[in-house]
N, C-alpha and C positions, 0 to 999 in steps of 0.2 A: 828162607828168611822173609820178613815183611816188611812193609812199608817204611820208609824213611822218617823221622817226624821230627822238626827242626820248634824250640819254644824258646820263648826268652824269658829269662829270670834277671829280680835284682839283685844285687850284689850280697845281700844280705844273706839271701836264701841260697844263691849258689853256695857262697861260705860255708852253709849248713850242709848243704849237698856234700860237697865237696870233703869235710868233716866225718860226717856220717859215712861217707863211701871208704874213706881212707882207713877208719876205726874197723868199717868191716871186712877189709880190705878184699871189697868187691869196685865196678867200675861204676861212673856217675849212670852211665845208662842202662846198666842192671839195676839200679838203685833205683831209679825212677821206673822203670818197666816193671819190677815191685808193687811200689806203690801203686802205679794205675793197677795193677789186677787189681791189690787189696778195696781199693777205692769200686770197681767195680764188682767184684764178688760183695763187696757191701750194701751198696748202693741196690742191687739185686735183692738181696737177701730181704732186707729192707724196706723196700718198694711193696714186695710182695704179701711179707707179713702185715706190714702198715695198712695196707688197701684192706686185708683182712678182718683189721680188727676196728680200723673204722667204719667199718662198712657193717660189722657185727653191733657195733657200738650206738651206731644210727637206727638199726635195724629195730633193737632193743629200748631206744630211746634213753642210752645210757650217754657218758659225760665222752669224749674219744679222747682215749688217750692216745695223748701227746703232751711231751716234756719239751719245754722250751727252756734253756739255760739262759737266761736274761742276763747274770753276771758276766758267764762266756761270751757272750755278743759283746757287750757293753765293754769289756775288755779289748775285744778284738776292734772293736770299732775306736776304743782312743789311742791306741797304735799305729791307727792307722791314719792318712790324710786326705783329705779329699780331692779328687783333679777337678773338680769346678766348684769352685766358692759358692753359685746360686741355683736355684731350680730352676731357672731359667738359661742359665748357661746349661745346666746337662740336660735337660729336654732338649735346648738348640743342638747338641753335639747329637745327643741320640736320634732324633729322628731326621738330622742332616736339612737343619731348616730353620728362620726364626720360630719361637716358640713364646708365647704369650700368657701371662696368666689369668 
């Protein structure tokens, strides 16, 4: 067996976990050890082809494809909230320092 690996989730998404494990009635941490492969056999797959075909794409002087879902962000972003009101507060929190603009 491998490594231990402790994450914290919101309430929300546990729910979902939790939901989804129960419906398949497998455990939360099968369910997530799942996912992560799938998310990395993706990510992989992905990477690779990607580098390929924009690097074909450059080579050729052609447009590179890539599809950006702007609705899908734009979705996921008004669901979402932000932890720092300003650019100035998340610069200050990210580089652990006053930040100025």
């Amino acid at each position: 067996m491998g490594e231990m690996l402790s994450i914290k989730l919101d309430d929300q998404l546990l729910k979902k976990l939790e939901t989804v494990a129960k419906a398949r009635k497998v455990s939360k941490s099968s369910l997530v050890r799942k996912g992560i492969e799938l998310v990395l056999l993706q990510e992989e797959s992905l990477s690779g082809e990607l580098v390929k075909q924009v690097s074909e794409a450059l080579r050729d002087n052609q447009r590179v494809p890539v599809h950006i879902d702007w609705h899908h962000i734009e979705k996921e972003l008004s669901q979402s909230a932000p932890k720092w009101e300003t650019l100035p507060e998340a610069m200050s929190a990210s580089r652990k320092r006053e930040w100025k603009e």
